[in-house]
N, C-alpha and C positions, 0 to 999 in steps of 0.2 A: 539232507538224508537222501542217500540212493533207494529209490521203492522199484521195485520188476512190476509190472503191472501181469495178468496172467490171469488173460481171460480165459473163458470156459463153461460148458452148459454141464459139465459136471454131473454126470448123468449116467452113473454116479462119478464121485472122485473115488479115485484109486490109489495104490501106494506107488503108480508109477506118477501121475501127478505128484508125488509128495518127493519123491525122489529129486524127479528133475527139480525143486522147487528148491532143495538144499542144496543140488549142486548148484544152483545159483547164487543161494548164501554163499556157498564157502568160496566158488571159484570164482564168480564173478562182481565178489562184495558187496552185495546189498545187502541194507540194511533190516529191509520189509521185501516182502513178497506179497500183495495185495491180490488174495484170489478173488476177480470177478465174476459173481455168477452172472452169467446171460440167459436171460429168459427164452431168448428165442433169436436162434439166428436166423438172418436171412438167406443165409446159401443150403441150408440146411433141413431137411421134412421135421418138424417139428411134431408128429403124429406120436412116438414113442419117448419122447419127452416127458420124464417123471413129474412130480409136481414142483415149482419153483420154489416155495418154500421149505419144501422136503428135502430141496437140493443143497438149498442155502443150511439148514440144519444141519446136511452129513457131512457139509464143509468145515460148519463149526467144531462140529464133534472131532473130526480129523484132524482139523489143527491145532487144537486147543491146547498139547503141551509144548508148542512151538512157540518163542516169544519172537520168533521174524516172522511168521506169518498171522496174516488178518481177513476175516472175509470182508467182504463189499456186495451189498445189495444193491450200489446203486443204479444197476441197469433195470431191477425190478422201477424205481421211479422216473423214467425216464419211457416217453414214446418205445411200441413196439411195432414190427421189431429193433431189434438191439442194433445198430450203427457204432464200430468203434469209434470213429469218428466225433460221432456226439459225446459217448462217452469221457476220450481224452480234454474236449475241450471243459467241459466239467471238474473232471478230475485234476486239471492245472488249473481251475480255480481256487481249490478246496486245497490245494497243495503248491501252492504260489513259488513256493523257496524250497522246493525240492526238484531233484533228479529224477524225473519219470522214463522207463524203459518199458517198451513192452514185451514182452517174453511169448513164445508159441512154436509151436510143433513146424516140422519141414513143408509138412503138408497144407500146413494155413499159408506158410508162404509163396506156392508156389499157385494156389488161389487168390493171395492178394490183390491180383490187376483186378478181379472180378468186385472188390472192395466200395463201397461209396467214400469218395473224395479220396483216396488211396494219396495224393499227392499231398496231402496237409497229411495223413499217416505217417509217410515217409519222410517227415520232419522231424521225426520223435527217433531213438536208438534203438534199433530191434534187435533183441539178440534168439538165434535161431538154435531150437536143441532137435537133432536127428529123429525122424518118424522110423527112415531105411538106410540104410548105408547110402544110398545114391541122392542128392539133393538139387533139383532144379530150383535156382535163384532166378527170377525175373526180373530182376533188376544188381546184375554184377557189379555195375559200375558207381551203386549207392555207398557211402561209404558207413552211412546210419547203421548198416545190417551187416549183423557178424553172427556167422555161424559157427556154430562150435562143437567143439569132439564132447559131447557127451554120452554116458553111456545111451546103449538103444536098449530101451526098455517096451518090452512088445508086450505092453498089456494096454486092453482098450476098453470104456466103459462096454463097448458094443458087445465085447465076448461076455462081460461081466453078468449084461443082462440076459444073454442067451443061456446062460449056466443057472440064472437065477428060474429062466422058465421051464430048465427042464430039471427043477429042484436039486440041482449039483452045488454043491460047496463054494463057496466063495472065499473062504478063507483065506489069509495071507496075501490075498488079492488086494479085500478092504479092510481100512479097522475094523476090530472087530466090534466097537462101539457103535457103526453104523449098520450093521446087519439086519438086527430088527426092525431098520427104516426100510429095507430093502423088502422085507418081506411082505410088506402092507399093499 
């Protein structure tokens, strides 16, 4: 089985995660798209950080008429913070005889060098979907990482939650199953 791995602090998910998540299904055949919640990154202020279980919740609620997508809590049991690192080696345990990719926005990659063990990272196939028209790759000459024309879908949990503190609509933004988690 091909699974996209597709991390994320999810904070919240939005319908542009979901987007680019099928245009994975369709164009770049996988068969799963395993959304990882991460509890806590490390390059990341973790201060506005919703609750991790609340997160992993609107995940489920979001994907759940999706039969290629799955959540994964397993970074909730794993040392924090979250390392993908530690993660993948995990997760090729649990998944011995399958094809693992990891999936992420332009902008985690051109972060990347700042990654723990980044060199065992870049063993796995990454496939890159556009943050901005313009994409720094730090490492061109990888053959693992392929970027790809996907639509740009400029919606970011960050705006999501600034619309939620000045009580503006969210609609069409998120499912609308997850709203009431939003509002708590």
């Amino acid at each position: 089985m091909k699974i996209g791995l597709y991390f994320g602090s999810f904070n919240p998910i939005h319908i542009g995660h979901l987007a680019i998540a099928q245009f994975m299904v369709n164009f770049e055949g996988f068969d799963k798209i395993l959304f990882i919640v991460s509890p806590q990154n490390p390059l990341k202020n973790s201060a506005n950080l919703m609750d991790e279980n609340k997160r992993i919740e609107m995940v489920r609620l979001s994907i759940a008429d999706n039969p290629n997508f799955e959540c994964s809590d397993i970074e909730m049991t794993l040392p924090k913070p979250s390392y993908t690192v530690i993660t993948l080696k995990e997760l090729s345990k649990k998944y011995p005889n399958d094809e693992l990719s990891i999936i992420m926005g332009s902008d985690a990659l051109e972060s990347l060098p700042k990654w723990k063990d980044v060199d065992s990272i870049l063993k796995y196939n990454i496939v890159v979907y556009k943050r901005t028209d313009h994409v720094l790759n730090p490492y061109p000459e990888n053959l693992h990482i392929r970027i790809l024309e996907t639509p740009l879908v400029k919606i970011s949990a960050t705006y999501i939650r600034e619309l939620i503190n000045e009580n503006k609509s969210v609609r069409y933004l998120v499912k609308d199953d997850i709203v009431p988690l939003l509002k708590n």
